[in-house]
C-alpha positions in Angstrom: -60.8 -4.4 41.3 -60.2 -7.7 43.3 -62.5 -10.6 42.3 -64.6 -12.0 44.9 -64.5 -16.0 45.8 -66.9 -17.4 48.0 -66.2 -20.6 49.3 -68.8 -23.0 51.0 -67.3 -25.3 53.3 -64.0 -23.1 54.0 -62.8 -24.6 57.4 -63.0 -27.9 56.0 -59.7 -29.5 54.6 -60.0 -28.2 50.9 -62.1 -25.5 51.4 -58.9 -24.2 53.7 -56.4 -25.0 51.1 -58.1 -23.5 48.8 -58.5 -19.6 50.7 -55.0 -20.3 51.2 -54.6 -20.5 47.3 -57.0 -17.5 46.8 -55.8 -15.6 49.0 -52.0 -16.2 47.3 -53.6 -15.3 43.7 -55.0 -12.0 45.0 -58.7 -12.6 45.2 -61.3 -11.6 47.8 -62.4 -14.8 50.0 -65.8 -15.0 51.7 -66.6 -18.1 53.4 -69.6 -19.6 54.9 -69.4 -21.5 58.4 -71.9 -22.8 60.5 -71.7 -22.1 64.5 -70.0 -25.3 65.6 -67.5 -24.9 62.9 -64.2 -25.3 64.1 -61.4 -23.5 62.7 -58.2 -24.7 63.2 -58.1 -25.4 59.3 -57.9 -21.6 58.9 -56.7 -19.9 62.2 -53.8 -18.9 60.2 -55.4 -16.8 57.9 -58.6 -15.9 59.3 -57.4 -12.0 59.8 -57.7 -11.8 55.7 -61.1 -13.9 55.3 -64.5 -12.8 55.5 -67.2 -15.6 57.3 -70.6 -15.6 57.5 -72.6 -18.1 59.7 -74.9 -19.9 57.0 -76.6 -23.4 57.0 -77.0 -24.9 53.7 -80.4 -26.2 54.9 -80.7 -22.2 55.3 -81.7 -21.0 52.2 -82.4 -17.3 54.1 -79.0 -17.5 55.5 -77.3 -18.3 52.1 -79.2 -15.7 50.6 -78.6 -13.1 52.5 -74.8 -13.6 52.1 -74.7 -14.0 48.3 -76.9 -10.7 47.9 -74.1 -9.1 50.2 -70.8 -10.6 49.0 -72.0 -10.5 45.0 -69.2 -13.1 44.5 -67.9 -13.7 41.3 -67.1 -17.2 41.8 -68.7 -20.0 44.5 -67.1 -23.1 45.6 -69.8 -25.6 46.6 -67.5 -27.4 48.9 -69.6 -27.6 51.9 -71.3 -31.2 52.2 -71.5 -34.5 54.2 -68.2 -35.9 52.6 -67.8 -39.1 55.4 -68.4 -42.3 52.4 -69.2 -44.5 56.3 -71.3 -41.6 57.9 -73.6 -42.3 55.3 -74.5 -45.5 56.3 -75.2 -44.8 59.7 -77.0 -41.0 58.6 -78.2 -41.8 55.1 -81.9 -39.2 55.5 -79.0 -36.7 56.7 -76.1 -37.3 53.9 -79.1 -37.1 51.4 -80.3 -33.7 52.8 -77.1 -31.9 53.3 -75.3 -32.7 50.0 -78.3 -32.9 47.4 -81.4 -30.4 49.4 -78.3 -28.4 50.5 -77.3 -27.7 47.1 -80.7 -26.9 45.8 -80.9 -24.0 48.8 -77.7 -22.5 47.2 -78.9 -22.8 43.8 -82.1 -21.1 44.5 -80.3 -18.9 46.9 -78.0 -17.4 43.6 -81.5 -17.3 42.0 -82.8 -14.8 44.3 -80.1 -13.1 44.7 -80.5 -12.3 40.7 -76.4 -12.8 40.4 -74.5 -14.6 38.1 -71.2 -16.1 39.0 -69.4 -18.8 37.6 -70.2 -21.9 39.9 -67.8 -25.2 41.1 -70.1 -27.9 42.8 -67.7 -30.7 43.9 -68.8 -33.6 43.1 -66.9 -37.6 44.1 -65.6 -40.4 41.9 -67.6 -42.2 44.6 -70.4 -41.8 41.9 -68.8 -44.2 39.9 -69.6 -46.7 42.0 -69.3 -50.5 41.1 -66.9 -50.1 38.3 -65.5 -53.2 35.7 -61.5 -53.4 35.2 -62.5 -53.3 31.8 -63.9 -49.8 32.2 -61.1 -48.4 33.4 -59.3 -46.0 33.5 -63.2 -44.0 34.4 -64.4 -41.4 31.7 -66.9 -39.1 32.4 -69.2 -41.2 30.6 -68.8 -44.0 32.4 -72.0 -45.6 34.2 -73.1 -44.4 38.1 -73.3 -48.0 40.3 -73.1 -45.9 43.2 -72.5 -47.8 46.4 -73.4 -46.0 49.7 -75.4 -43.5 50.4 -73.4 -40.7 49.8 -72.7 -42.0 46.4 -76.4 -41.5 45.8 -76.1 -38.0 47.3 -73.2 -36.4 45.1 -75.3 -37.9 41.9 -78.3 -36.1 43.3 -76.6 -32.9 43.9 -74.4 -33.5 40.0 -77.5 -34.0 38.2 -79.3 -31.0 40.2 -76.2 -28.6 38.9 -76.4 -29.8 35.2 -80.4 -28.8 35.6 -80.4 -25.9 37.3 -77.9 -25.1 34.3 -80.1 -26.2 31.8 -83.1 -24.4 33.3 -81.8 -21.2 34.7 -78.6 -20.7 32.7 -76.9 -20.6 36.3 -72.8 -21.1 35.2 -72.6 -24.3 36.8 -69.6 -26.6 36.4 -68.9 -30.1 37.6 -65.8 -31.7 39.3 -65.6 -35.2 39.9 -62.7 -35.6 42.3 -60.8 -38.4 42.7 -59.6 -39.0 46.5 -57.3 -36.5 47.3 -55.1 -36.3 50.6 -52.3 -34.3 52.6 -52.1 -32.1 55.8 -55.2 -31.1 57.5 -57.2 -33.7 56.3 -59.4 -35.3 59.1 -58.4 -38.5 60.6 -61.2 -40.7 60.0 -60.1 -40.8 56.3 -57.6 -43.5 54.9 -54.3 -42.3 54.3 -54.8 -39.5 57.4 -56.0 -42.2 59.8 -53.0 -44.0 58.9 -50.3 -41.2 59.7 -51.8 -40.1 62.8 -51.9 -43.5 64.4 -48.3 -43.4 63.4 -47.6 -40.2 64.9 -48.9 -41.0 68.2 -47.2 -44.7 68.2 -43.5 -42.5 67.6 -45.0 -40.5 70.3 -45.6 -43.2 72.5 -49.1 -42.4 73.0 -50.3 -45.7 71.2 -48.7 -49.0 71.3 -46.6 -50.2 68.3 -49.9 -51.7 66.6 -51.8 -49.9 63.6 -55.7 -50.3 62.6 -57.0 -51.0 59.3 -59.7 -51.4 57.1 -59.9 -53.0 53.6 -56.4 -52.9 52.5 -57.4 -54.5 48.8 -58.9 -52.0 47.2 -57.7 -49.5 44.7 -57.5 -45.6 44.9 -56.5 -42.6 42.5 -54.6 -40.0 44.8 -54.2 -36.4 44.4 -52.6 -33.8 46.6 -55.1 -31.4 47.8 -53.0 -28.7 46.8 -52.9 -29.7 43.4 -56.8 -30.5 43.3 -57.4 -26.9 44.5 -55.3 -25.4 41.5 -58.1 -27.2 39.7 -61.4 -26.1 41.1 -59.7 -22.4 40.7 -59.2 -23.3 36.7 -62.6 -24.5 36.4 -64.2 -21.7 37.3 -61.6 -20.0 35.1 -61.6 -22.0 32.4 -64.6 -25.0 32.2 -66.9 -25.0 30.9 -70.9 -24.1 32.4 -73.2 -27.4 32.2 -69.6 -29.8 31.6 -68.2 -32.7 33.7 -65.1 -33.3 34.6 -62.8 -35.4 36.5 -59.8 -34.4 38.5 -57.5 -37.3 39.5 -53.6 -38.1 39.1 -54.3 -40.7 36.7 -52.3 -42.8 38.8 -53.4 -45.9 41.6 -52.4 -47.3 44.6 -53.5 -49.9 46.3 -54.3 -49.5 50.2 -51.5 -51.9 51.2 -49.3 -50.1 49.6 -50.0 -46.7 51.2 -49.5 -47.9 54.3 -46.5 -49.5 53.3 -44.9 -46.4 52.1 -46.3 -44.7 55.4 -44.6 -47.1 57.6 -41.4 -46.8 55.5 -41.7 -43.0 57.0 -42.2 -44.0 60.2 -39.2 -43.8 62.9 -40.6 -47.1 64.9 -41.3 -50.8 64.6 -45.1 -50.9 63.8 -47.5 -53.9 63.4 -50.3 -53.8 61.1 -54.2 -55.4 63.1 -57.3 -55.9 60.8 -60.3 -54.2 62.2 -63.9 -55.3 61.3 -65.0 -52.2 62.8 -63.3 -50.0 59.4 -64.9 -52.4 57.0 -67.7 -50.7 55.1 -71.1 -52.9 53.7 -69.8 -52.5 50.3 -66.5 -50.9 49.4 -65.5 -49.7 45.7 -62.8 -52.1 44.9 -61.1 -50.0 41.9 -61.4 -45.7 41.2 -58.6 -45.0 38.4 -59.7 -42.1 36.9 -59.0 -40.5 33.2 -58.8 -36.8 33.2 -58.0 -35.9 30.0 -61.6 -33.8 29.4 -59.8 -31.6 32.0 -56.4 -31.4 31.0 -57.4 -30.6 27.3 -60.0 -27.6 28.6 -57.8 -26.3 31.3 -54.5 -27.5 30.5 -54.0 -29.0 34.5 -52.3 -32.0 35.9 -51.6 -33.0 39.0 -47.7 -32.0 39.7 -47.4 -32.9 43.8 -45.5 -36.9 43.8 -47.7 -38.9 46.4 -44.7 -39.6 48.5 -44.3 -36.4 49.1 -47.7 -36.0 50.2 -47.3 -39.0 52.2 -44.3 -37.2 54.0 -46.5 -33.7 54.8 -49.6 -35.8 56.1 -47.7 -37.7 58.6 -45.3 -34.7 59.1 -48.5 -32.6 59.9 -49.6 -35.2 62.8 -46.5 -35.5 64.2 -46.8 -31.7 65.0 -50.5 -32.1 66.1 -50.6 -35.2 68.1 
């Protein structure tokens, strides 16, 4: 008998990799969109899916597909995962990643089931963090610093209760930023390789926007942060913690460097006060050795080669 994955967020850019990776390992995989989902993510392999339209703000909707499906394991990918959306939608960040979660927890309630549940979580909560504190534990202090900082420690602290209170088999990831193709382009790295792209393309002239190119980031492939959320569910443990990062940092500079040193064409580099953020987290270097020791991962995929596939990926697209 096949097991049964659900996945929350499945069009998005891990939930996509991750049916990929579900689908290659033999499982079931349900997945819950909402109407104006798009999904190029997964046009690929949407013949061997199941979706169901379901708002997380629905708690009807996400009942009525749990008491169908029965999965054995949910990913709670779904969410408000923009760090500068949150400044500009806080009331809506807040209610889509923290009173979301509490409709899917009380959703698996009702539905009187009792799989083993991921809830993916950010190193964004983390927040305002000391060089002397790195690299970040699990037990390291929240100083979150936007909005949606506040939101993933909301909807973290809701899974360890609703562990705690109702046994529900709720585990924790932290994830470190993690990149590569089909990520969207308003993120750092992705932004990056698809104003590239076009400039090769000669959509754009030869002249790239940037943000904060000073701070300091903890990559993982998205591929190899999806082999983890499967061996969580597999092998964490309910009511735990645990960060998934490559243990490794770049600074911004430098990925754009390396990015450039991809590209085929003469590119200059323009500040833009418009990608600044109110307050930016200067310094996520992450320690996963919690995770390592339960579920014997570690990040495998070299960043310049996921540098290569992101900014291979928008040359195809653009």
């Amino acid at each position: 008998m096949k097991k049964k994955a659900l996945i929350t967020g499945i069009t998005g850019f891990a939930g996509s990799h991750l049916a990929e990776l579900l689908l290659e390992k033999g499982f079931e995989v349900y997945g819950t969109t909402r109407p104006r989902s798009k999904t190029e993510n997964i046009d690929h392999i949407i013949g061997r899916l199941t979706l169901f339209d379901a708002e997380l703000l629905d708690s009807h909707s996400l009942y009525s597909v749990l008491s169908e499906v029965k999965p054995d394991y949910i990913f709670h990918l779904a969410a408000q995962a923009f760090v500068p959306t949150s400044w500009s939608s806080p009331a809506n960040t807040i209610e889509s990643n923290a009173i979301g979660s509490v409709h899917l927890f009380e959703a698996i309630r009702r539905a009187k089931i009792n799989p083993a549940i991921q809830i993916a979580c950010s190193s964004e909560e983390y927040g305002l963090v000391y060089k002397e504190e790195t690299p970040i534990k699990e037990t390291n202090p929240l100083r979150p610093l936007s909005p949606y900082a506040v939101s993933k420690i909301a909807m973290d602290y809701l899974g360890y209760q609703y562990f705690r209170s109702y046994n529900l088999r709720i585990i924790r990831t932290r994830g470190f930023n993690h990149t590569g193709p089909r990520q969207g382009d308003v993120y750092v790295c992705s932004t990056f390789a698809k104003q590239i792209a076009r400039i090769e393309k000669g959509k754009d002239k030869p002249f790239i926007k940037a943000g904060n190119l000073e701070s300091f980031r903890d990559f993982t492939d998205v591929r190899d942060i999806v082999r983890a959320y499967l061996l969580t569910v597999e092998k964490g443990k309910p009511g735990e913690v645990y960060n998934i990062c490559s243990e490794k940092i770049w600074k911004i500079k430098d990925v754009l460097n390396l990015l450039l040193l991809l590209s085929k064409v003469k590119i200059e580099v323009c500040q833009d006060p418009a990608r600044m953020r109110p307050s930016d987290v200067e310094l996520l270097l992450g320690d996963a050795a919690k995770f390592r020791k339960a579920t014997g991962w570690k990040a495998e995929i070299p960043f310049e080669k996921t540098m290569k596939d992101l900014l291979n990926y928008w040359r195809n697209v653009v």
